[in-house]
N, C-alpha and C positions, 0 to 999 in steps of 0.2 A: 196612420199607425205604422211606425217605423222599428222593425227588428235590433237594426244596426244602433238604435238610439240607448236603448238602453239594452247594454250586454250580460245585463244579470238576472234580466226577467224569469230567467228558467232554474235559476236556483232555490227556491223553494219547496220546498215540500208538498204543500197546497197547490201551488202552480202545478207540478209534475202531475200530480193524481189527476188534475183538471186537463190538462193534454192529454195523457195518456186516454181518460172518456173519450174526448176528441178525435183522435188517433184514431181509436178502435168503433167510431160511430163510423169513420170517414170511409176508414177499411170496408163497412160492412155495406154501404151507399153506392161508394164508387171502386172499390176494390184497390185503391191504390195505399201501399204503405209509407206512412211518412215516418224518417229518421227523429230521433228527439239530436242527433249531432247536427243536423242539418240547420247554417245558419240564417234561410231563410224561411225555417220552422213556422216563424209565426206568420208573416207574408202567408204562406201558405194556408193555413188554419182559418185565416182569414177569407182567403178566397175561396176556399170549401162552404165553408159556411155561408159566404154570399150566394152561391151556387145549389144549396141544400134546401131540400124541401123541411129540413128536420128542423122542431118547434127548439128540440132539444138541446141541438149543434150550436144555435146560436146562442140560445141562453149559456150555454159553455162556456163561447167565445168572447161573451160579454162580462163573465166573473171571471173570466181569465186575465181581459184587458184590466181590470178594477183590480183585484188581486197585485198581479204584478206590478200597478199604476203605487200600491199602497207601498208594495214592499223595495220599491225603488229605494239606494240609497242618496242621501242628502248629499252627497261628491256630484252623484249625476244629477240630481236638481236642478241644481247651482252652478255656473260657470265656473272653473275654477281660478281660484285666485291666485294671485301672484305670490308663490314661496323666495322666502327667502334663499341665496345656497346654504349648503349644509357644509361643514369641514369634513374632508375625508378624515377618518379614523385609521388607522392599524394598531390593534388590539392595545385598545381603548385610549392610546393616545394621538390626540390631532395630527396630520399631516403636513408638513410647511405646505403654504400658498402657494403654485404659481406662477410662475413670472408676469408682469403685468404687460408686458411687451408681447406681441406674438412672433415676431420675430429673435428673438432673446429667450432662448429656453436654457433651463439648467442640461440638458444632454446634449447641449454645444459644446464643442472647443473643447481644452484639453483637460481641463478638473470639471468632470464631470460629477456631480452630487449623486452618489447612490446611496438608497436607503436599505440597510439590512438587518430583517429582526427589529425594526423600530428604531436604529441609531443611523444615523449619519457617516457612509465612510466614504471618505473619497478614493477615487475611482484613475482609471489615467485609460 
């Protein structure tokens, strides 16, 4: 079980209440307090729980895993796929492309292409 795997696990509502029991079991076991910022929260929760004698802690940790496992979204499932690029916009119309060369850019040499307010003015 990896924190770093899925970064959204703790945005739930459900999840939170279910840490938070956690939290305040672990506090009262071992005295120690765990941040809900802290991003090796769940690491953590996990290893109390391995650690605990409480029937309770672990059942926690186990609807906690499940929970967040459900509420995962479908982006982090899934590898992500290849997007296509997107055209820059300025207020809401396209951007020229570009130059295709990387050594050849428009802010070379002496007509330099500046865009201003969405129009084209050439520049020196």
């Amino acid at each position: 079980m990896s924190g770093g795997i899925n970064a959204h696990w703790l945005m739930h509502y459900r999840v939170v209440t279910l840490v938070n029991q956690c939290r305040r079991l672990i506090r009262d076991e071992f005295g120690v307090k765990l941040a809900l910022t802290d991003p090796r929260l769940r690491e953590a929760l996990n290893d109390y729980a391995g650690r605990s004698g409480s029937a309770e802690l672990r059942r926690l940790i186990k609807q906690i895993d499940e929970e967040a496992d459900e509420a995962m979204p479908e982006s982090e499932a899934a590898p992500p796929a290849e997007r296509p690029p997107t055209r820059r916009m300025y207020r809401g119309q396209p951007l020229p492309d570009p130059p295709a060369e990387p050594g050849a850019s428009e802010d070379s040499g002496p007509e330099k292409t500046i865009i201003y307010r969405g129009r084209r003015v050439r520049g020196g």
